[in-house]
Structures are given as structure tokens and as C-alpha cells.
C-alpha positions as CSV (number, residue, x, y, z in Angstrom):
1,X,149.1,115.0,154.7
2,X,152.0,113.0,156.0
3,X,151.6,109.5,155.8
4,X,148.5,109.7,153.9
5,X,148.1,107.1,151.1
6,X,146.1,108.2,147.9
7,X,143.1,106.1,147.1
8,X,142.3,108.1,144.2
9,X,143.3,111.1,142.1
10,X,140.2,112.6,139.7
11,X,140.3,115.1,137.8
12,X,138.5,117.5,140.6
13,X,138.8,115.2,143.4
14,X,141.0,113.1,145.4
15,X,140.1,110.5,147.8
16,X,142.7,109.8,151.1
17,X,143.4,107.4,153.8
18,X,145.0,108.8,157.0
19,X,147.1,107.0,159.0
20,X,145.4,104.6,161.9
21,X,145.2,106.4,165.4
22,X,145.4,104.7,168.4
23,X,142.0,103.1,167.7
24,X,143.5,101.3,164.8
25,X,140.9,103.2,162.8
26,X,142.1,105.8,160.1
27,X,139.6,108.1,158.1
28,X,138.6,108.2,154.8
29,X,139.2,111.8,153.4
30,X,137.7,113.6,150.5
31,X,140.0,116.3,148.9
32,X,138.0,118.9,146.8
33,X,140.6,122.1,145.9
34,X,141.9,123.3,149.1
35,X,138.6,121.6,151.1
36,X,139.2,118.2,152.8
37,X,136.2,116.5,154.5
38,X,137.0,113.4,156.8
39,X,134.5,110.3,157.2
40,X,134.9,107.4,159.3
41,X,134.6,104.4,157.7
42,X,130.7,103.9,158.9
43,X,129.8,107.0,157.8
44,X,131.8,106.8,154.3
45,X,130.2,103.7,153.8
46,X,126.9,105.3,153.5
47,X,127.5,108.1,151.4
48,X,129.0,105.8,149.2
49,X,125.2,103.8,149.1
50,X,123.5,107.6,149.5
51,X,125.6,108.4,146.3
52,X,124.6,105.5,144.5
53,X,120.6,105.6,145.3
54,X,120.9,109.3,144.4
55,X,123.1,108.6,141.1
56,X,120.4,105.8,140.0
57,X,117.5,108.5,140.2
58,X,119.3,111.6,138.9
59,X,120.5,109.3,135.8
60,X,118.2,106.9,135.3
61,X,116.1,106.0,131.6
62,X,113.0,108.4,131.4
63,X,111.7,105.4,129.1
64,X,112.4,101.5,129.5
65,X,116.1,100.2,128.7
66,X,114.9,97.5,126.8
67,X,111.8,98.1,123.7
């Protein structure tokens, strides 16, 4: 993990940027115990917006917010 900067440090995971390549682009890299999955920024974007639309109906009010 040289050069890698931290993005963020949870309790149970960790989120990592690698250095740019010779495309300029670097990865996004998701740090779960000893398991590290790498995303591109395209593809990072959407699970980011997958995770959200998935959080909203896993969590959402069974009855209206407001009565």
C-alpha cells in the first residue's frame, strides 16, 4: 500500500486511493480485513448511488415521516 492515501478509516472498513498510473487515473480501494476490492472511479461512482438507492429502501419509514 505504498503511496496510498487514506480516504477513510471505519471501524470495519477502510476506503483508499492508489497512486495515478500512467493514465493519470488512480483507483478507489475498499479495505475490508485482509480483502481489498479496487474500483475505478466510474464504477465507484455507481455503487456509491447503488448503495444509496438500496440504503433508502432497506431503511426507509414503514409509515409516513410526518402525521
Amino acid at each position: 500500500m505504498k503511496g496510498w492515501k487514506k480516504l477513510y478509516e471505519g471501524d470495519r472498513i477502510d476506503f483508499w486511493e492508489t497512486p495515478k498510473g500512467e493514465d493519470g487515473k488512480s483507483e478507489i480501494v475498499l479495505a475490508i480485513g485482509g480483502t481489498h476490492q479496487y474500483f475505478s472511479a466510474e464504477v465507484f461512482s455507481e455503487l456509491i448511488h447503488g448503495t444509496g438507492v438500496v440504503s433508502h429502501q432497506l431503511f426507509r419509514p414503514k409509515d409516513g415521516c410526518y402525521q
